[in-house]
C-alpha positions in Angstrom: 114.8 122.1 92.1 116.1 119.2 90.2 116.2 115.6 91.5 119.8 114.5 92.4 121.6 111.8 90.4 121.3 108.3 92.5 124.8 107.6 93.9 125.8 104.3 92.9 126.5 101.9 96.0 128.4 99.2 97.1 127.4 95.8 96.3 125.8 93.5 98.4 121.9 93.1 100.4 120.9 96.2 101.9 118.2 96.4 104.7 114.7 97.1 103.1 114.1 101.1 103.7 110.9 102.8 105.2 109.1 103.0 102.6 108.7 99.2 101.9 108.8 98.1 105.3 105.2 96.9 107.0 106.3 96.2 110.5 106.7 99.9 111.5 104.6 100.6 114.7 102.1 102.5 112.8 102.1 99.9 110.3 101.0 97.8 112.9 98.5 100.2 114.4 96.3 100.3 110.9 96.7 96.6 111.0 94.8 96.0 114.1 92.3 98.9 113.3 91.9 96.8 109.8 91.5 93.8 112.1 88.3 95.5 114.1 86.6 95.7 111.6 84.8 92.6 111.9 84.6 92.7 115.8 82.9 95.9 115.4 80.1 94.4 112.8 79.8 91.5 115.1 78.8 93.6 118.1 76.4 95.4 116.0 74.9 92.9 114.5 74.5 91.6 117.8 73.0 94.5 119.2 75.9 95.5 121.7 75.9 98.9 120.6 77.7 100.1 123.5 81.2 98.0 122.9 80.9 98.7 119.5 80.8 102.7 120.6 83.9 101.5 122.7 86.1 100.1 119.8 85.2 102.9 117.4 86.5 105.2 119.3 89.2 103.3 119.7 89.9 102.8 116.5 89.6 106.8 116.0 91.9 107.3 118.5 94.6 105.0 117.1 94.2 106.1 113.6 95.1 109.6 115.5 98.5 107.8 117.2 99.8 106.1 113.8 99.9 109.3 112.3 101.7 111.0 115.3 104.1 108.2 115.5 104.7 108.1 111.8 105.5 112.1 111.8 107.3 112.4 115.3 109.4 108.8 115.0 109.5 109.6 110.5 108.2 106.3 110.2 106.4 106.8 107.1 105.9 104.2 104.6 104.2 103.8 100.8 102.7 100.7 102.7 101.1 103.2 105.7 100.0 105.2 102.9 97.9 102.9 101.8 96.7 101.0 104.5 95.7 104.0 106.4 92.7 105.0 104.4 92.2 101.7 103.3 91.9 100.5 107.1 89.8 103.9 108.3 87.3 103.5 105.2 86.7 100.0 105.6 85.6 100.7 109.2 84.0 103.5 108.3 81.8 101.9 105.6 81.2 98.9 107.3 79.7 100.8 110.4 77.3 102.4 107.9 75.8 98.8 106.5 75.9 97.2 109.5 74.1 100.2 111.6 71.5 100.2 108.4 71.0 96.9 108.7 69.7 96.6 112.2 67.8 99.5 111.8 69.7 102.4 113.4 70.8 104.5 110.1 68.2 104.6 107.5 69.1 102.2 104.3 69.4 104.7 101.6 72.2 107.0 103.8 74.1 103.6 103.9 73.8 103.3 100.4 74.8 106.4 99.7 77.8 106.5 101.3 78.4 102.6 99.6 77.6 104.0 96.2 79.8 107.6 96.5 83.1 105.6 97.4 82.7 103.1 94.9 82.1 106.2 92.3 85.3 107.7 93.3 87.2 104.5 93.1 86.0 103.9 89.7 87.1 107.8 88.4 90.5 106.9 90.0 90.8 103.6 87.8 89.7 105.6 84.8 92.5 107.9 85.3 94.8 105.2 85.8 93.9 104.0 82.6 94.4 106.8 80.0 97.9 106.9 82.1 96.8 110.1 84.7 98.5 109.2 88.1 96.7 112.1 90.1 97.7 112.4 93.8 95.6 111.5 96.4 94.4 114.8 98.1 91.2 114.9 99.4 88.7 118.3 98.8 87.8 120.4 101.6 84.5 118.8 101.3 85.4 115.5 101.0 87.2 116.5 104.6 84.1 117.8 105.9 81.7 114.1 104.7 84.3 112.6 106.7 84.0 114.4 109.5 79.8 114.7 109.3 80.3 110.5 108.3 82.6 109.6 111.4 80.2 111.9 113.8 76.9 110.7 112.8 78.5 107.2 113.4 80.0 107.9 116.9 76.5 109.6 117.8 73.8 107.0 116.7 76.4 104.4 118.2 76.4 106.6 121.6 72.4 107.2 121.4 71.0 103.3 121.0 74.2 102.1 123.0 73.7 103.9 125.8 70.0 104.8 125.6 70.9 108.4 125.3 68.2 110.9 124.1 70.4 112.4 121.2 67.5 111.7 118.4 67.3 115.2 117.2 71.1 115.5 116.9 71.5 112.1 115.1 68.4 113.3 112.7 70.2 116.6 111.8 73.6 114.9 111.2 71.5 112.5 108.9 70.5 115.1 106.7 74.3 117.4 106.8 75.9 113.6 106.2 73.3 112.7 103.3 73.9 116.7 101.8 77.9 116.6 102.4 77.8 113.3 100.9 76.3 114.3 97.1 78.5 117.0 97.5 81.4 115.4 97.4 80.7 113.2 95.4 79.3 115.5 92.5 82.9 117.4 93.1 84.9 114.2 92.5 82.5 113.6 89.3 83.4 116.7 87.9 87.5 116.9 89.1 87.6 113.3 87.6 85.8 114.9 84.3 87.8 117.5 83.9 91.0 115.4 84.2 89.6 112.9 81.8 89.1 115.9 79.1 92.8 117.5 79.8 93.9 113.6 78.8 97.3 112.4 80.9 99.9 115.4 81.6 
């Protein structure tokens, strides 16, 4: 279906539309997720496991509300768009260092997950520049790292927290995060390949 010819308007200021505006209510949301990111490295650092357990699952459960909001209230925005992984990656990866550096993840899982991101970024920025603008649609598998990442996180939080005996769980999400987590990454590699031989549509 073709696009339809803009409509010329009348003159004057017109009110800035959703998809430029940041103070929607789930604009806001991803802004104070974004913003507990630093309380929750604090508390780990500090060793208060169990308030840092708190607020992540806080922030999993408002990262869950901004996107009802934005669907039910069509408060979308390109600025939600791009806070919202922004803000739920930051946390995420910060949980990882921070929970490897006091001990509770091992340091090469953390580093892992540090280096896969930054490898996907950098494809991105390659495509950018030979003039590919590819849409941001996570793989299946990329789905399921997130998933293994966020409950690996949640469960090693839990375990040292709130002294819960959940060793052998947080050992075999370890390994499925660390496996899921090559994965994806080696699919990226090779999507971001393949699009760098094609050259720019």
């Amino acid at each position: 279906m073709a696009a339809a010819e803009p409509q010329p308007s009348a003159p004057g200021p017109s009110a800035p539309g959703p998809a430029h505006n940041l103070l929607t209510l789930p604009n806001l949301i991803t802004l104070a997720r974004l913003c507990a990111v630093p309380a929750t490295i604090w508390l780990i650092v500090q060793k208060r496991l169990d308030l840092a357990f708190l607020l992540f699952v806080a922030a999993g459960l408002s990262d869950a509300l901004d996107g009802w909001l934005a669907r039910v209230r069509r408060a979308r925005s390109q600025i939600g768009a791009l806070l919202d992984p922004v803000a739920d990656k930051a946390l995420l990866v910060s949980v990882y260092v921070a929970l490897a550096a006091v001990g509770v993840l091992p340091d090469w899982l953390a580093i892992l997950v540090v280096f896969r991101d930054a490898v996907i970024v950098g494809g991105l920025l390659l495509l950018w520049m030979i003039g590919d603008r590819p849409e941001i649609a996570p793989l299946f598998v990329s789905k399921l790292n997130t998933a293994l990442q966020i409950a690996l996180a949640a469960v090693a939080l839990l375990a040292v927290g709130f002294n819960l005996p959940l060793g052998g769980l947080k050992a075999a999400l370890i390994w499925a995060t660390a496996a899921s987590t090559l994965a994806s990454g080696f699919a990226y590699v090779g999507q971001t390949a393949r699009r760098l031989r094609a050259g720019p549509p």
